[in-house]
N, C-alpha and C positions, 0 to 999 in steps of 0.2 A: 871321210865320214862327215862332209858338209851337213849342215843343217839347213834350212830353205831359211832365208831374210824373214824378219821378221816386218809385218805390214804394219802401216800409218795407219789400217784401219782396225786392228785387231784393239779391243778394250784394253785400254791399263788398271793390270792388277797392284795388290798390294801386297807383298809377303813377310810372316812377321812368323819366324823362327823362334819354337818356344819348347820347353824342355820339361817331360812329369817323370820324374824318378830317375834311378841309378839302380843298375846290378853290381855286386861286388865281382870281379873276375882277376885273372891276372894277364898282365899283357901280352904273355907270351900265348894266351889263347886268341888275341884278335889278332896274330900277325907270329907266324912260325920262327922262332928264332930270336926273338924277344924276349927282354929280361922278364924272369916268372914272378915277379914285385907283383901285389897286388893295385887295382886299378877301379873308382869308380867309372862307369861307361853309361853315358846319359842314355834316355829315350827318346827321341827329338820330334816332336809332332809340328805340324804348320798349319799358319792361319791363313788363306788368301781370300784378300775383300776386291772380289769380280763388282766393275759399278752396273752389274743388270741382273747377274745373280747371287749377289749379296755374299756372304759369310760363309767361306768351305774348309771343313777341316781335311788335313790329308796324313790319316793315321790317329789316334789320343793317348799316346804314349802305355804308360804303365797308370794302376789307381791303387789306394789302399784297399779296393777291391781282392786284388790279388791277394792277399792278407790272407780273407777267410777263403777264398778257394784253394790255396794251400795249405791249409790249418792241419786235414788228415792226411795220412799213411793211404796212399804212394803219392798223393800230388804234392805232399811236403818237401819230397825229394828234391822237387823240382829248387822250393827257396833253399835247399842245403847246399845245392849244388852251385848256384847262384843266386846268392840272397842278393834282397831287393832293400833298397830305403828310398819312401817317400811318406811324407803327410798329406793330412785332410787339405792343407794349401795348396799341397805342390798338384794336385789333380788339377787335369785340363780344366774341367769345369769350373774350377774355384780362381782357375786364374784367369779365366777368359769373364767372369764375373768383376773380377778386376779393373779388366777394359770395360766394365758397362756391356757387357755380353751375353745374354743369356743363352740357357738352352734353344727355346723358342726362335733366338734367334741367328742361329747355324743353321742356314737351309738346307747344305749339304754336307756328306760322311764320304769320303773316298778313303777307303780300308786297305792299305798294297797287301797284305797278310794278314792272315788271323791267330799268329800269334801269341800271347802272352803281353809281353810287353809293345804291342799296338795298338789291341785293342780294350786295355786293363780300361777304360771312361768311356766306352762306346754306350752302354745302361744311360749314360746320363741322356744321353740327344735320341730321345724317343719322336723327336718333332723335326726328324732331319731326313732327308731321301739319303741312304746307306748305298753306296756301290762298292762292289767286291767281284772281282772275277767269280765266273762262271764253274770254273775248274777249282779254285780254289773252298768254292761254298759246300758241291757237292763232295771233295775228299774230306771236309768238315761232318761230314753228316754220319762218318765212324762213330763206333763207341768210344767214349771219352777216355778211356783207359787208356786204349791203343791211341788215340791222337798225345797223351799225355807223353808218351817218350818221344815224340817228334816237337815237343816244344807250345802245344795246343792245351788252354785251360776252355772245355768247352762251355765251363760254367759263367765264361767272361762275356759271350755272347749268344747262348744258347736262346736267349730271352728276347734278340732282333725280333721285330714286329715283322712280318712276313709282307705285310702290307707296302712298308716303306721300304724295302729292299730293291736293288736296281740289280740283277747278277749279268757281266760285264762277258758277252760273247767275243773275244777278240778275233777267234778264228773265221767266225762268221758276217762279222760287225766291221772287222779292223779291213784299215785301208793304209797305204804306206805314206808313211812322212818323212821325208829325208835317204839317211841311213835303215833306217826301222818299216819294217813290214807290221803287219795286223793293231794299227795303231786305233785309238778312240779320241777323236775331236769331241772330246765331252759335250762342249755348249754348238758346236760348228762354227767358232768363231777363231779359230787357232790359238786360242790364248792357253790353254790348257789340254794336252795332249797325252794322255795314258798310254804307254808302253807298257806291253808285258815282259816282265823280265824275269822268266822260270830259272831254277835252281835251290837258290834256299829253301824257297816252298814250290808246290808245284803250280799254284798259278798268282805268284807275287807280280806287282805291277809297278811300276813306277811313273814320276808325275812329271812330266816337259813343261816348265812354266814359261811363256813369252809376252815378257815386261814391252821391251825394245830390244834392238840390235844388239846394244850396249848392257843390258840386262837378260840376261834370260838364268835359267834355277830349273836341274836336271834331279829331281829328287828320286835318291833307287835305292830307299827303305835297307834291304840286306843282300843286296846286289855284292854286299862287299859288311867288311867290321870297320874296316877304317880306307881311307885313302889309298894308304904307302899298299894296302891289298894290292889293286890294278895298276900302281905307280911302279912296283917292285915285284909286278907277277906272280906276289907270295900268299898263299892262303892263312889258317891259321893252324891252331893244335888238332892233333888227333880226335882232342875232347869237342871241340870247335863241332868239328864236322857230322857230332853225331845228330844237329837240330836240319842238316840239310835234304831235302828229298831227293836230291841228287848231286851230289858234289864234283863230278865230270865238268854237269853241267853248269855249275853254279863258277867254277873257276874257269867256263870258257867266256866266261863274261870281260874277264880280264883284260885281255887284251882290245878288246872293241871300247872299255871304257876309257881305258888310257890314247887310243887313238881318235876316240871324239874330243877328248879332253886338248889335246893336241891342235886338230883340227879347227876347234873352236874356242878360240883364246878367251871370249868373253863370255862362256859359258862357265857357270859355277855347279859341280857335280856335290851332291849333298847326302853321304848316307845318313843312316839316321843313327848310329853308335859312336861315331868319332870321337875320341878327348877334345881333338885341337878345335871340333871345328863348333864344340860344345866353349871352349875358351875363345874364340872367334866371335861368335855372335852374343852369348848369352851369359858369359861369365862376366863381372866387374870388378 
């Protein structure tokens, strides 16, 4: 599962791994067979500064948003069953504020899922073009209730401006890159390549990043909870499995990531729950 070289003429991006909140879980739900110790599990969102298309977030974690959309009976269920902690700081927005970054100025939203802890900050970047698979928007467009035992607060992004929405045809759009079929050359510059990678949801997506040869960052959202997932073949709990729209499918992923990982030595695969990989970049 070679990846094609990366060219001397594709832009060099900037990737800056950053993290809005925590659910409370226990381990043995990200990885079967693991001690049942409780565990915080980050939400990990990313910054990439493209020098032609500026500022692109890929995912905004979790926000105190979530708060009041779970306040009432049945979406409460949802923080009992995995409460959340984060503050007014830890929001995307307030830390990309940080860097000198405003809303205004994230020109774009690549969404892999919609949800809960994805898209908890998406409200804030009303001035950003939104892309979100095709398949994933319209099985959003349920009643909120029923999307709510699948893992969906539809209250987190029910409020996307229709205007700025980009919905991501892969099947129609997508051309092969590599390994991978019905892919999106977002900019047409190969620097940024969308894969769909169905299973956990039905149309989750993940982000091909190419830095250089030397650099590239496979970002696949909930392709997986943690690493040792596709390292060690292992899914997670019973409890796990109930946010997946298909769970066949979501663990034949497996083995294809463990043999790109393989294949491609100087490729960095990134989901977005990891402990270690939340202690790796972003813990000090």
């Amino acid at each position: 599962m070679n990846l094609p070289p990366v060219a001397e003429t594709v832009p060099e991006c900037k990737l800056t791994i950053m993290n809005a909140g925590f659910c409370i879980i226990k381990k043995s739900h990200l990885l079967k067979g693991a001690d049942p110790s409780d565990i915080s599990v980050p939400s990990l969102f990313f910054l990439i500064k493209h020098p032609v298309h500026g500022n692109i977030l890929f995912d905004t974690g979790y926000s105190t948003r979530y708060f009041e959309a779970t306040k009432n009976f049945p979406f409460s269920l949802m923080n009992k069953i995995t409460p959340v902690k984060i503050t007014e700081k830890e929001n995307a927005i307030s830390q990309l504020l940080e860097k000198n970054i405003t809303s205004k100025q994230i020109q774009t939203v690549i969404l892999s899922h919609l949800h809960a802890d994805h898209v908890g900050g998406i409200s804030d970047f009303n001035y950003s073009t939104i892309y979100v698979s095709k398949k994933e928007w319209r099985y959003c467009q349920q009643p909120k209730l029923k999307l709510l035992f699948k893992g969906y607060l539809k209250q987190l992004f029910k409020n996307i401006n229709l205007s700025s929405l980009k919905q991501l045809d892969f099947e129609e759009s997508g051309c092969s890159y590599g390994p991978f079929f019905n892919t999106i050359d977002l900019f047409k510059d190969n620097s940024i390549i969308l894969v769909p990678l169905p299973g956990h949801s039905i149309g989750q997506c993940g982000l091909l990043l190419n830095i250089s040869n030397k650099e590239r960052y496979f970002l696949i959202a909930d392709s997986v909870y943690v690493k040792a997932n596709y390292q060690k073949n292992k899914g997670g709990s019973l409890l796990s499995r109930i946010a997946h729209y298909n769970r066949k499918q979501y663990e034949s992923n497996f083995p294809m990531l463990k043999q790109l990982e393989m294949d491609n030595p100087d490729l960095m695969i990134i989901p977005s729950h990891d402990p270690n990989l939340y202690s790796q970049f972003i813990s000090k």
